[in-house]
C-alpha positions as CSV (number, residue, x, y, z in Angstrom):
1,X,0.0,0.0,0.0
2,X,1.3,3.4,-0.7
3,X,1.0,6.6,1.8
4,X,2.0,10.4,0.9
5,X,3.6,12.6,2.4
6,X,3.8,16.2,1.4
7,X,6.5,18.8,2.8
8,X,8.6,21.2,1.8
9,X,11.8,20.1,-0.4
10,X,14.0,21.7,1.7
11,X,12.9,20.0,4.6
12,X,12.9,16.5,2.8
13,X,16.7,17.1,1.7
14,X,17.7,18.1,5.3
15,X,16.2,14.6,6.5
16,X,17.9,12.5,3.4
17,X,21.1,14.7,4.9
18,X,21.0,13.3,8.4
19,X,19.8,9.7,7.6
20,X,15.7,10.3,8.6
21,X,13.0,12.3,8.2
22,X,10.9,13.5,11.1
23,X,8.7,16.3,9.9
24,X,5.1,15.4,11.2
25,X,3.7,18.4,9.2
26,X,4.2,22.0,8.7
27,X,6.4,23.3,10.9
28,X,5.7,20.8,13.7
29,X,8.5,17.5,14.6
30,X,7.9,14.3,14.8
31,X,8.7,15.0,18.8
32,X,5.8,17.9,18.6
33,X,3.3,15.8,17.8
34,X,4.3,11.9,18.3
35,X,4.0,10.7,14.4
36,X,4.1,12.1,11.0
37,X,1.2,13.0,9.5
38,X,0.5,11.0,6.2
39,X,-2.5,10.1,3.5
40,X,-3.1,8.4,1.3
41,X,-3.6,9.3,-2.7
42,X,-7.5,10.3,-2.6
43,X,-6.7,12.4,0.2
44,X,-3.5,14.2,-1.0
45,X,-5.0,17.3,-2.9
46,X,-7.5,18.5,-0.2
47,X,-4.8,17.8,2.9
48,X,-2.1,19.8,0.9
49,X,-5.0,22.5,0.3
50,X,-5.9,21.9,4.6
51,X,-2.1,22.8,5.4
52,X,-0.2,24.6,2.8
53,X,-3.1,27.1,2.2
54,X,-0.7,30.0,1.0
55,X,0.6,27.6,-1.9
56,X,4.4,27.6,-1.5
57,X,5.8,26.8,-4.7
58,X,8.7,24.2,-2.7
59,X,6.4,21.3,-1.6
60,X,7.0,17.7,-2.8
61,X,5.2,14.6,-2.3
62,X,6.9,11.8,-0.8
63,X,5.6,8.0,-1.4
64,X,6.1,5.8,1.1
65,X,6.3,2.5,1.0
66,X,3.2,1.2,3.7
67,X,4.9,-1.8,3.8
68,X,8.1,-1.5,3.8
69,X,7.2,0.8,7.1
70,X,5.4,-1.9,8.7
71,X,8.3,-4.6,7.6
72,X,10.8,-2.8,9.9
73,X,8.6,-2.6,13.4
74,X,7.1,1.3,12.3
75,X,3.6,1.3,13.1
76,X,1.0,2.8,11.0
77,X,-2.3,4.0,12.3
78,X,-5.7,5.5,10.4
79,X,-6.9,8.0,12.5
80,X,-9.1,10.7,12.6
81,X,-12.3,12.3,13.8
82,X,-14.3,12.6,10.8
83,X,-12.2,10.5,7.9
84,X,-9.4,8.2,8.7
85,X,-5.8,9.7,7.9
86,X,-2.6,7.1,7.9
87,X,-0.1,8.3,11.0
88,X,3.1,7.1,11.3
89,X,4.5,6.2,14.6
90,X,8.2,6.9,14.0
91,X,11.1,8.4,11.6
92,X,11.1,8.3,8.1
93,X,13.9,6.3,6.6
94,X,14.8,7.4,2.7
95,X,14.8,3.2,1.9
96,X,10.6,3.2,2.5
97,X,10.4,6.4,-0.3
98,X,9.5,5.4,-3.6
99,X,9.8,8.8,-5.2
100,X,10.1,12.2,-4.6
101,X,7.1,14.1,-6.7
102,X,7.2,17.7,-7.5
103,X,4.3,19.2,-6.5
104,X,2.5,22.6,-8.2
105,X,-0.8,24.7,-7.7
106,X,-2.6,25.3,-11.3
107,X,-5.0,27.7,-9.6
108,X,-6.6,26.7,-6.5
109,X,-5.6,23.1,-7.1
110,X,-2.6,20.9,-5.9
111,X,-1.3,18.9,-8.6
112,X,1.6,16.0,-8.0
């Protein structure tokens, strides 16, 4: 199963850099919040539209492996109040990214 993961390139380099990624979402830690916040494909557009509502022109979409995750003890969670979102309970290793997609808004609309 795939998850995404959208964030801001620069953040996504600085986690390749040091060997994990542990941005939950914007501009909170994996150690703000306890897990990374993650969706799944249906759900990318509107959660990108939910927390990037001023449309930086940096984001990128990472695919993640569910997996792969799951295959090395990370656990995975759908959570939510009114919809189920995928959490992840633990640091993002580079192995369990698939790809790194460019993200864009044409409009009002995310596009990856």
């Amino acid at each position: 199963m795939t998850i995404l993961h959208v964030t801001r390139r620069t953040d996504w380099e600085a986690g390749l850099a040091a060997g994990t990624y542990e941005i939950s979402g914007r501009d909170l830690t994996l150690a703000d919040e306890g897990f990374i916040h993650c969706s799944y494909p249906h759900q990318c557009a509107e959660t990108a539209a939910r927390i990037w509502p001023d449309h930086p022109d940096d984001l990128v979409v990472l695919v993640i492996d569910d997996d792969a995750v799951r295959a090395d003890g990370v656990r995975v969670v759908d959570e939510g109040a009114s919809e189920l979102f995928p959490h992840m309970y633990g640091p993002v290793r580079p192995a369990w990214v698939t790809d790194v997609r460019p993200a864009r808004w044409e409009d009002d609309t995310f596009v990856w």
